[in-house]
C-alpha positions in Angstrom: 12.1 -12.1 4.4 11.1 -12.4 0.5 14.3 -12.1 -1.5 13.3 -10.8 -5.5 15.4 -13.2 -7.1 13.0 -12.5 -10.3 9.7 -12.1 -11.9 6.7 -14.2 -10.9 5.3 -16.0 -14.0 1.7 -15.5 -14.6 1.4 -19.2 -14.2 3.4 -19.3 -10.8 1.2 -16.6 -9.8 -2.0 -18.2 -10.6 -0.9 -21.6 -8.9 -0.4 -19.4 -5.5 -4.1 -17.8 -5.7 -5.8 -20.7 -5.9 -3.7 -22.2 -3.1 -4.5 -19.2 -1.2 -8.2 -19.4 -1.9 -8.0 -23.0 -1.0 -5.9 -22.6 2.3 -7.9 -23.3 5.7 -7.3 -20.5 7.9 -7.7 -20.1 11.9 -10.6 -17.2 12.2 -8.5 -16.2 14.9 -5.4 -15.5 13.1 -7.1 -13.7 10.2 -8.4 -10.8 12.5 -5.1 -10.0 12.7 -2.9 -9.8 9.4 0.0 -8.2 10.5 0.6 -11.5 12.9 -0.8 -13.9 10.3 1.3 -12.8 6.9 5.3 -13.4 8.8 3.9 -17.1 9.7 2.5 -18.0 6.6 4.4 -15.8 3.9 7.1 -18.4 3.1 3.7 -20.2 1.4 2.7 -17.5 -0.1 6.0 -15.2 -1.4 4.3 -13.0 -4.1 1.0 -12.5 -2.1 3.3 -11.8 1.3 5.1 -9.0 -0.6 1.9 -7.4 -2.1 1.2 -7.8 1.7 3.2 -5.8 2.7 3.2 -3.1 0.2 -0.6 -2.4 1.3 -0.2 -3.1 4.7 2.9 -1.0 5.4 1.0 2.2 4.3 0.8 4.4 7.2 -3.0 5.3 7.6 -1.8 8.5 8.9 0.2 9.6 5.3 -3.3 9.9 3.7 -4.3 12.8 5.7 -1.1 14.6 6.0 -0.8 14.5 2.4 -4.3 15.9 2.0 -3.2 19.2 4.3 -0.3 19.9 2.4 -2.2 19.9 -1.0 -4.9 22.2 0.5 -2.0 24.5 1.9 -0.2 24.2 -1.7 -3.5 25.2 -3.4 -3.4 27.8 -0.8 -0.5 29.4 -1.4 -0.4 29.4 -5.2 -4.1 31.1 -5.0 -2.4 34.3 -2.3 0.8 33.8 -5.1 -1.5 34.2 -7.7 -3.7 36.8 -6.4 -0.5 39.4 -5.4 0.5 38.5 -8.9 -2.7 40.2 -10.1 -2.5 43.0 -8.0 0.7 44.0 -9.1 -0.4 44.4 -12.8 -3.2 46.6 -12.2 
């Protein structure tokens, strides 16, 4: 696991890119990251935790997030609509 001992330099960060870019990888492995990133992240530290901050998003949070902003925008509308009512 990636301990955060400190900040990656630009410089350190730069050098891991290019290693990255230059790395051979099995075509195999790479169809599946979430396999491929715990074998190879002690390479790679400050990619593997950028990694895993995108692919530990839950694809499912998107959505769910999207229903309760519609239902919030609902509810302030009614809210705001009994609001009205009661000044007339």
């Amino acid at each position: 696991m990636f301990v955060k001992t400190s900040e990656p330099t630009k410089e350190v960060v730069n050098k891991e890119l290019l290693m990255f870019i230059r790395f051979h990888m099995n075509v195999k492995e790479i169809k599946c990251p979430l396999k491929w990133w715990p074998k190879h992240e002690s390479l790679f530290l400050v990619m593997a935790f950028l990694a895993r901050q995108i692919l530990g998003i839950v694809g499912s949070q998107i959505a769910i997030e999207r229903i309760f902003l519609i239902g919030w925008n609902f509810y302030k509308f009614e809210e705001m609509s009994l609001i009205i009512k009661l000044f007339k």
